[in-house]
SENUFI-416087 format. One record per residue (C-alpha): residue in three letters; x, y, z. Coordinates in steps of 0.25 Angstrom, whole numbers, padded with zeros to 4 digits, always signed. Layout:
<recs>
ALAXYZ/...
</recs>
This chain:
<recs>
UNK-0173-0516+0176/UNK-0175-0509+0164/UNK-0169-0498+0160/UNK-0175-0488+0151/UNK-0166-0487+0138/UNK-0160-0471+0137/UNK-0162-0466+0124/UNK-0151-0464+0115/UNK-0141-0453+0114/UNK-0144-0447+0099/UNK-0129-0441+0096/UNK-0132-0428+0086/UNK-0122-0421+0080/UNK-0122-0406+0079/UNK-0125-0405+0065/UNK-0137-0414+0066/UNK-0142-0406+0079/UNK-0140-0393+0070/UNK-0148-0401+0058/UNK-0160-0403+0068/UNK-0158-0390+0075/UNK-0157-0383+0063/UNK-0172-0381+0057/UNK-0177-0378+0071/UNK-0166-0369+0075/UNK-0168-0361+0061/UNK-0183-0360+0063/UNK-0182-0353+0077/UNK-0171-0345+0070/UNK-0179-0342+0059/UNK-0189-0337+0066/UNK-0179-0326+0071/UNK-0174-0322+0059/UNK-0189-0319+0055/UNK-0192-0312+0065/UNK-0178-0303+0066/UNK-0174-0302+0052/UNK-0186-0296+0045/UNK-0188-0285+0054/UNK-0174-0281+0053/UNK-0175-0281+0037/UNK-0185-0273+0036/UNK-0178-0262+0047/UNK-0165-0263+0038/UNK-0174-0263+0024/UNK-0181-0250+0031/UNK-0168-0244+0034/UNK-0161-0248+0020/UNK-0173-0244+0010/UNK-0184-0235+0017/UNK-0172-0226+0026/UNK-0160-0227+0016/UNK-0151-0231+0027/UNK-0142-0242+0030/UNK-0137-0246+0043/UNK-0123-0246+0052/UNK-0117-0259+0059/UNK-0127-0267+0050/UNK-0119-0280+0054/UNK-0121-0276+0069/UNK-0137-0276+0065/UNK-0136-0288+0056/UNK-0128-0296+0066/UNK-0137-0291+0077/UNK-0150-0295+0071/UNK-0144-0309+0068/UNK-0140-0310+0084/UNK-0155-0307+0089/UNK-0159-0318+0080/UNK-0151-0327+0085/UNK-0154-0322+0100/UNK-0169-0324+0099/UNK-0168-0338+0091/UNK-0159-0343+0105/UNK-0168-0333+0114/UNK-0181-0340+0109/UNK-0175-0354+0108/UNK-0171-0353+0123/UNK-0185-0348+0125/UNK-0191-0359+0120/UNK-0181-0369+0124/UNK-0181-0365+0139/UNK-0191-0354+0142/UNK-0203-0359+0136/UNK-0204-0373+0141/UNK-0202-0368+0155/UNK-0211-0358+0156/UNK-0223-0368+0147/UNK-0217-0378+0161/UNK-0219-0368+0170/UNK-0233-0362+0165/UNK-0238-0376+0166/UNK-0235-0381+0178/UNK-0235-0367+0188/UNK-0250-0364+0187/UNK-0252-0379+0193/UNK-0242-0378+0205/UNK-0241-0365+0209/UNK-0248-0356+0218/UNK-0254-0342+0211/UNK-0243-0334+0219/UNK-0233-0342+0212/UNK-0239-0342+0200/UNK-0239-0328+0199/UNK-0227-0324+0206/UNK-0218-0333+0193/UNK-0228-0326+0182/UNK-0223-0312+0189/UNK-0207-0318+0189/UNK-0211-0325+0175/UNK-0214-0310+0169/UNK-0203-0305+0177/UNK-0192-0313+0172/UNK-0199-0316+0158/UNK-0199-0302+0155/UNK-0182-0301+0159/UNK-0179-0311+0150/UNK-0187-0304+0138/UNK-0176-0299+0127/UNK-0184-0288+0124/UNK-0184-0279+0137/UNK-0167-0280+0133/UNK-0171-0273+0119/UNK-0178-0262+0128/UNK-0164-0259+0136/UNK-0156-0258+0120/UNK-0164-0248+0117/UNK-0163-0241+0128/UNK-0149-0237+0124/UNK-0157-0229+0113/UNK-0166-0220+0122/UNK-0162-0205+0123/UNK-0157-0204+0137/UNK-0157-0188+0136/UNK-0172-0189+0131/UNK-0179-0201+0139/UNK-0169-0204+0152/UNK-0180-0211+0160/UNK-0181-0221+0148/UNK-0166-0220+0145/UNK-0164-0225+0160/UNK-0174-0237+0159/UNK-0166-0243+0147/UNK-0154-0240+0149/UNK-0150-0237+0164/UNK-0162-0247+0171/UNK-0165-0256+0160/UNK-0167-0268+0171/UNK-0176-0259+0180/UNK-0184-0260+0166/UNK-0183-0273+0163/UNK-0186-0277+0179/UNK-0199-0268+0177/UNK-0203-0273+0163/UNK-0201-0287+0170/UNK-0210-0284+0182/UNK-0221-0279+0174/UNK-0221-0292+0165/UNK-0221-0300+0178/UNK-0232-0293+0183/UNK-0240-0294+0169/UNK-0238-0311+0169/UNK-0244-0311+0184/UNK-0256-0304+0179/UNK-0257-0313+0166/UNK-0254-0324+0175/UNK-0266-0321+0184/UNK-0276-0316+0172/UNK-0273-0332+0169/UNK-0276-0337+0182/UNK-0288-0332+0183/UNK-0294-0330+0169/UNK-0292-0312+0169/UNK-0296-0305+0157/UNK-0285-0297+0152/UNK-0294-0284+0152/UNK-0292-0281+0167/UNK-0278-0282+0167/UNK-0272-0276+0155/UNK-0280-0265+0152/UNK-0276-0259+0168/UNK-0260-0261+0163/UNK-0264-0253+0151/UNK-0269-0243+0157/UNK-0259-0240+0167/UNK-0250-0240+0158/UNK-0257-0230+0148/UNK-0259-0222+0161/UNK-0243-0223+0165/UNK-0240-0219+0154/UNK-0248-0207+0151/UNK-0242-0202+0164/UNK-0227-0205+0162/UNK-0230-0197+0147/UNK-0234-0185+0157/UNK-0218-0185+0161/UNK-0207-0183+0151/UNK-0197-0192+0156/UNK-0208-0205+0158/UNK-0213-0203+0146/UNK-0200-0208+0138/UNK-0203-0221+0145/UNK-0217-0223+0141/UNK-0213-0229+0127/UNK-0203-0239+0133/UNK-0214-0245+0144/UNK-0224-0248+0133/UNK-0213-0254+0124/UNK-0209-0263+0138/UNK-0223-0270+0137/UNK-0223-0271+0124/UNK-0208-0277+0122/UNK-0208-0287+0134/UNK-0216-0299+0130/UNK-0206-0307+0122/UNK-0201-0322+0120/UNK-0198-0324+0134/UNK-0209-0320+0143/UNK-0219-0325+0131/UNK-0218-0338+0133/UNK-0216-0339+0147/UNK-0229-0330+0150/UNK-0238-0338+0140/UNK-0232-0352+0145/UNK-0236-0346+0159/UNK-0252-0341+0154/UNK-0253-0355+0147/UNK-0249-0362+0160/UNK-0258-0355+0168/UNK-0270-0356+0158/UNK-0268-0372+0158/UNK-0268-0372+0174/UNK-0280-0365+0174/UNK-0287-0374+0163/UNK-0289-0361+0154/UNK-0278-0364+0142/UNK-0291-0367+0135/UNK-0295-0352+0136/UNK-0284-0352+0123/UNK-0280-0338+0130/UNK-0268-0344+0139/UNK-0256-0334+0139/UNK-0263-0323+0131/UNK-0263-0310+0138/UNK-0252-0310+0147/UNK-0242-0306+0136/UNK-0253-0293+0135/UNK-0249-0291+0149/UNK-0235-0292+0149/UNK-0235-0282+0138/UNK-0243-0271+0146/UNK-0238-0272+0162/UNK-0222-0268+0159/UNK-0228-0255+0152/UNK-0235-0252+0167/UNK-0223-0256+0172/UNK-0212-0249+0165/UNK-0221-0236+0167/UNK-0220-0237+0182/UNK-0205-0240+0182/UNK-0204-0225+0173/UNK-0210-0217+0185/UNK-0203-0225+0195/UNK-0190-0221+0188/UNK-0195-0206+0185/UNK-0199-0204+0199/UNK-0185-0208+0205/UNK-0178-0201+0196/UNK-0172-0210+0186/UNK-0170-0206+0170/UNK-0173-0191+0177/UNK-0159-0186+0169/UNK-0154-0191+0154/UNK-0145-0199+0154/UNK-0131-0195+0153/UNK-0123-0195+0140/UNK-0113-0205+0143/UNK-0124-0217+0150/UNK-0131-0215+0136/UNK-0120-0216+0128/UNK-0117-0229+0137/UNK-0129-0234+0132/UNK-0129-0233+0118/UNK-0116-0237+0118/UNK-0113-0253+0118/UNK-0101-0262+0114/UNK-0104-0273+0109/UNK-0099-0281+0119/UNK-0107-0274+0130/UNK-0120-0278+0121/UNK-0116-0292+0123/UNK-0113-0292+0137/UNK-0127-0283+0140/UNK-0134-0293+0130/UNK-0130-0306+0138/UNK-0133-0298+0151/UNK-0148-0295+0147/UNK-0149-0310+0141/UNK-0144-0317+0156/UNK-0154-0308+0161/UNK-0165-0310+0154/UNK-0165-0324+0152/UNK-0158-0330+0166/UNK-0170-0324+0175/UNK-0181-0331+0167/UNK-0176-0345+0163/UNK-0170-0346+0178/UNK-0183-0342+0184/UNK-0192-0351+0175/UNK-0182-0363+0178/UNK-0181-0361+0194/UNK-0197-0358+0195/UNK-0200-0372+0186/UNK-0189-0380+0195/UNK-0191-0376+0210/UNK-0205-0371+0209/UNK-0212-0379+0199/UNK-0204-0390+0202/UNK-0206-0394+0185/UNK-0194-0400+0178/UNK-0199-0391+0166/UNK-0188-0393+0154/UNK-0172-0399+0155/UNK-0164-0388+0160/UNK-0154-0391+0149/UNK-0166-0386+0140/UNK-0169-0374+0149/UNK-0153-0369+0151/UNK-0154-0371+0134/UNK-0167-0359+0134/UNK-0159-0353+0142/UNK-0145-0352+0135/UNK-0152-0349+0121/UNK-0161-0340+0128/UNK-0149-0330+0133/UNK-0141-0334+0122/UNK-0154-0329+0114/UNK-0155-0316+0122/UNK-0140-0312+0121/UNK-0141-0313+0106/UNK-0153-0305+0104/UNK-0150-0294+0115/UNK-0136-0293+0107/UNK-0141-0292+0093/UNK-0151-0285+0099/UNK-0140-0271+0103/UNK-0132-0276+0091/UNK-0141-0275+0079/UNK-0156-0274+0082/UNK-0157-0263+0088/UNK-0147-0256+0079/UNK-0156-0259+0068/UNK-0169-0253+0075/UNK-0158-0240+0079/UNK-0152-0239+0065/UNK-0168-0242+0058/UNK-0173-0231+0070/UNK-0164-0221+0068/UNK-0164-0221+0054/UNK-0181-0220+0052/UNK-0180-0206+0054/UNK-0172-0203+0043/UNK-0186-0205+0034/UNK-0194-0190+0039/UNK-0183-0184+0049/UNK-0178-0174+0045/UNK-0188-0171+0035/UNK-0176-0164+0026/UNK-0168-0176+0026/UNK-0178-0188+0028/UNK-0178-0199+0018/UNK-0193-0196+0016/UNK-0203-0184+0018/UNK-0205-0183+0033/UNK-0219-0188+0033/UNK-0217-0201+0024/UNK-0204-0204+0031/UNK-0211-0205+0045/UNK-0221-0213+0039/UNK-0211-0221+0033/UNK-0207-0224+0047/UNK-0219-0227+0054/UNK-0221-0237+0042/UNK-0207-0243+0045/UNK-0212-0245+0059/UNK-0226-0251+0055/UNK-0220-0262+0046/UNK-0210-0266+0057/UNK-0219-0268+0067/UNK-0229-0275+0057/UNK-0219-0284+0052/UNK-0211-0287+0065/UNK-0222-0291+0073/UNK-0226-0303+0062/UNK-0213-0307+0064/UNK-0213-0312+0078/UNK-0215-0326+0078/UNK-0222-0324+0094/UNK-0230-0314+0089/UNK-0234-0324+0077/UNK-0238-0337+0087/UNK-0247-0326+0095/UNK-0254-0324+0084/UNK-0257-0342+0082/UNK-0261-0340+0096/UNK-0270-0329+0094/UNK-0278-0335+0082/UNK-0278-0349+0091/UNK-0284-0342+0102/UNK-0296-0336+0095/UNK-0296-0349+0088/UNK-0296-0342+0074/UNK-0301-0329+0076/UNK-0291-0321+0078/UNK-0281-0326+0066/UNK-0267-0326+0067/UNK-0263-0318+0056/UNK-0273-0307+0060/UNK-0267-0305+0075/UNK-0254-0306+0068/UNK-0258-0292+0059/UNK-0266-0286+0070/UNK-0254-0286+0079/UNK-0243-0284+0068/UNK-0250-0272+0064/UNK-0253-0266+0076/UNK-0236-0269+0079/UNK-0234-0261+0066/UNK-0245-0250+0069/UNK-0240-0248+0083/UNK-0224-0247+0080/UNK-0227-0238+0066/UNK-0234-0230+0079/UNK-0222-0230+0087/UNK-0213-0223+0076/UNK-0226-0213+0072/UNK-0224-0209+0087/UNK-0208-0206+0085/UNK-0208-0202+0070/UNK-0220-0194+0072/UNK-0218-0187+0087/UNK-0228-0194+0093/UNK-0230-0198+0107/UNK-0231-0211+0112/UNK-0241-0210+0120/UNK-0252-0204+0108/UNK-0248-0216+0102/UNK-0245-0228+0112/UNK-0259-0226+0121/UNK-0271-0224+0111/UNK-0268-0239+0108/UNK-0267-0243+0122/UNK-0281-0236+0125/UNK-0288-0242+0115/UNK-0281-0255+0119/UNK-0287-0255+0132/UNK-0300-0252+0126/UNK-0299-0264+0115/UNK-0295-0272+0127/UNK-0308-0270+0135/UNK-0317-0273+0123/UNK-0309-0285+0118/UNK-0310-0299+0120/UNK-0303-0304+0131/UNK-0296-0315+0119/UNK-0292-0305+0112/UNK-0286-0295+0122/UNK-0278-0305+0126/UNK-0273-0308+0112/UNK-0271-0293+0109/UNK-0262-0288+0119/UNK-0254-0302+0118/UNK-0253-0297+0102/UNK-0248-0285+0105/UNK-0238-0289+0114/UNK-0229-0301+0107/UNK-0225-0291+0095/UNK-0214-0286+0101/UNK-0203-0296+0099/UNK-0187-0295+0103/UNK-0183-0291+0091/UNK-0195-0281+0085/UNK-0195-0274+0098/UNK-0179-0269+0099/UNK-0181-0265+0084/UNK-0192-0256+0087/UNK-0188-0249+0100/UNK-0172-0247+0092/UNK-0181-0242+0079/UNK-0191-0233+0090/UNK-0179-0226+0097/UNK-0170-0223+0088/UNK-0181-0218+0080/UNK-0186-0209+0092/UNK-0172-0205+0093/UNK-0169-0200+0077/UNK-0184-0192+0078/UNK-0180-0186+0092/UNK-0194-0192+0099/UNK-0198-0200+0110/UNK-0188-0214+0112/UNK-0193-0225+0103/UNK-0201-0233+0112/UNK-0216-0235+0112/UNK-0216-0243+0098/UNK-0216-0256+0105/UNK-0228-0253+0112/UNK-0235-0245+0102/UNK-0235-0259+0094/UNK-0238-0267+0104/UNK-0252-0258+0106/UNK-0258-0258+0092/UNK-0258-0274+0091/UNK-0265-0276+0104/UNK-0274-0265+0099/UNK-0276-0273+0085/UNK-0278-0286+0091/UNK-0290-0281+0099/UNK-0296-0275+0089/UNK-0295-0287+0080/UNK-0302-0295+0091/UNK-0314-0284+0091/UNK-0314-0286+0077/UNK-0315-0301+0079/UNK-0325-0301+0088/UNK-0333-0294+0080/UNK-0332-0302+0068/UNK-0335-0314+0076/UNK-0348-0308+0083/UNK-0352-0303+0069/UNK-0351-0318+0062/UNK-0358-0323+0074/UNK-0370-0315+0073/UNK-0369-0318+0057/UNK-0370-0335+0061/UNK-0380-0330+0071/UNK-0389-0324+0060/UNK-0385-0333+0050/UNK-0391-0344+0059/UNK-0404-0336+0062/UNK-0406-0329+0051/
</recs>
């Protein structure tokens, strides 16, 4: 009988696993720094140079922003070490062994847990210690006294938006019939709740939810998921598997999020400002309390999702899918990740965006005393916010492998570095928007839905290629650090002018590059039907 020969145990020592580790450790860390650092750079050159200012608890901030680094380098690594290769398992192998019901009932959990574990929705809850209890106590009350009845919401909606992307694969759906309904419902819901005072504080935080939600976590399970699907179905050649359904997540929670504010209007909730001492509560943390609350939000976002994923692959599916050594590893990393970055998050990134927010005024307001004559000063501002938008949303290395994807797909025509401007621009045009609307008085709604009108007219006469592309675009340019610095930098902002409470930015930038993408795609079109009909005439004439 022969035995098969057992390979041979390699000893490795810890310096030569560090020499082979190292390059591929520092790339993914790099990546980070490029992402983190620059931004932060610019916010502290602005503060330094353009407001003459400098900044208190500077080693907080500087020690917080290398924290979230670290935090995103183990979140994403345990992502992609556990997460990834599960969800790519299960998107395989549950089109080919489950029923319809079963299949749609784990999208709808899929969206549901997916959306819990996205660090993001924890950003949303800092903040909340920022909102004017006195002034907005509906919104102050969704933050800070029902933040999970917010996240459950949120969740639901996404869960709800995966079944429906789930189905539109199924059976081949356009993305017409079912997006532009959620977007008018939510332009309708919201022109109500601005018709009473104390829903209309909320408005800007619902349309900032769908813009904020898709993230590292539910990305890659959702298009694992579409892929799957598209493959089972034999339509993975269509080249369109996974796109859309990142558009859908991004518009359901704002439905969702609306409904939940009348619900809580009508029984009473928020009715009365908050007291003095429950708002000083909130603003005030010890450090020890940040770390405790940070590892609490981490368990509960990353336990739900890796346990549901492991249990549904092992009983249901029956698939041995990857060692559990390998998926406990994601998981470590993956909480380890997202104590870090909620953590560095309260100590220093959002100090930052307070310190940079509160300080922008100082350029027009009060006109006596500003740096600069009021009207150059509030341009000045709304420059600030243009650049940051333009310049962070390049930075996103997701947002960067869309774009590959998108020129791919239409096989040249659409080019990579012209969907990269097209949305960078329309992130910059939309957050320069979102100051105008506080520096300048401006309601939210004058500017937040003239975009989503003509989006939902663009959408109709666009190609079902490129709709699906645009409101994907517009949706992966909010990333987990980009997102908390815009919603510090909008509220205490909205607090130094004495207007509205900061939110809204977020969605404002999610609109123009949807908006610019389509009408790129017109523009493409046109250009190709016009060199068509030049062949055409060149051939007959």
């Amino acid at each position: 009988m022969n035995n098969a020969a057992k390979p041979e145990k390699i000893n490795v020592t810890v310096s030569q696993a560090l020499r082979i580790l190292g390059p591929y450790m520092w790339h993914n860390l790099k990546e980070q720094l490029v992402t983190v650092i620059p931004v932060c750079l610019y916010l502290a050159l602005f503060q330094w140079v353009i407001l003459r200012h400098g900044f208190a608890h500077i080693g907080w901030i500087v020690g917080g922003i290398l924290i979230v680094v670290l935090g995103l380098f183990f979140f994403l690594e345990g992502v992609k070490i556990g997460l990834a290769p599960v969800g790519e398992v299960i998107g395989d192998t549950l089109p080919k062994k489950c029923s319809m019901l079963v299949l749609l009932l784990f999208a709808f959990v899929l969206g549901l847990v997916g959306a819990f574990g996205e660090p993001v929705i924890g950003s949303l809850q800092i903040a909340g210690a920022g909102v004017d209890p006195q002034k907005a106590p509906l919104l102050f009350e969704l933050l800070v006294g029902r933040p999970m009845v917010l996240s459950i919401v949120v969740s639901l909606g996404v869960g709800v938006a995966v079944m429906l992307g789930t189905l539109r694969f199924l059976f081949g759906w356009s993305l017409k019939p079912i997006i532009l309904p959620i977007v008018g419902l939510s332009v309708a819901a919201t022109l109500l709740a601005a018709q009473e005072p104390a829903l209309a504080s909320t408005v800007g935080l619902a349309w900032d939810t769908g813009a904020v939600i898709v993230g590292p976590v539910l990305c890659p399970l959702v298009l694992a998921l579409g892929l799957g699907i598209f493959r089972a179905t034999g339509k993975s050649d269509t080249g369109m598997a996974g796109f859309g359904m990142v558009g859908l997540i991004s518009v359901v929670p704002i439905v969702s999020v609306l409904l939940l504010t009348y619900v809580l209007h009508l029984l009473g909730v928020g009715g009365a400002a908050a007291t003095p001492a429950r708002a000083a509560a909130a603003g005030a943390t010890s450090i020890v309390e940040i770390f405790v609350d940070s590892l609490l939000m981490a368990v509960r976002a990353i336990g739900p999702v890796f346990l549901f994923l492991w249990l549904f692959m092992r009983l249901k599916l029956r698939e041995p899918g990857i060692p559990l050594s390998q998926y406990l590893l994601g998981a470590a990393f993956a909480l380890t990740g997202l104590f870090l970055f909620n953590s560095g998050l309260s100590l220093g990134l959002a100090e930052l965006g307070n310190q940079v927010g509160s300080q922008l005024p100082s350029a027009f307001h009060p006109p006596e005393n500003s740096l600069y004559p009021s009207d150059l000063g509030k341009i000045i501002v709304i420059v600030f916010g243009v650049v940051l938008g333009y310049g962070a949303t390049l930075a996103e290395p997701a947002f960067n492998i869309l774009g590959q994807q998108v020129e791919d797909v239409t096989q040249g025509a659409f080019k990579k570095w012209l969907f990269s401007q097209a949305v960078a621009i329309g992130v910059g045009i939309g957050a320069g928007m979102g100051i105008l609307s506080t520096v300048y008085h401006v309601d939210l709604l004058h500017l937040l839905l003239p975009p989503y009108v003509v989006l939902f007219i663009l959408t109709l006469v666009s190609k079902e290629e490129y709709v699906n592309i645009a409101w994907d675009g517009g949706s992966v340019t909010t990333g987990p650090v980009t997102v908390p610095l815009k919603i510090a930098i909008g509220i205490a902002l909205s607090h130094a002018t004495g207007f509205a409470e900061g939110f809204g930015i977020l969605a404002l930038a999610s609109a123009y590059p949807v908006m610019n993408i389509l009408l790129l795609g017109l523009f493409v079109r046109y250009m190709e039907r016009r060199n068509e009909r030049a062949r055409l005439e060149a051939r007959h004439g």
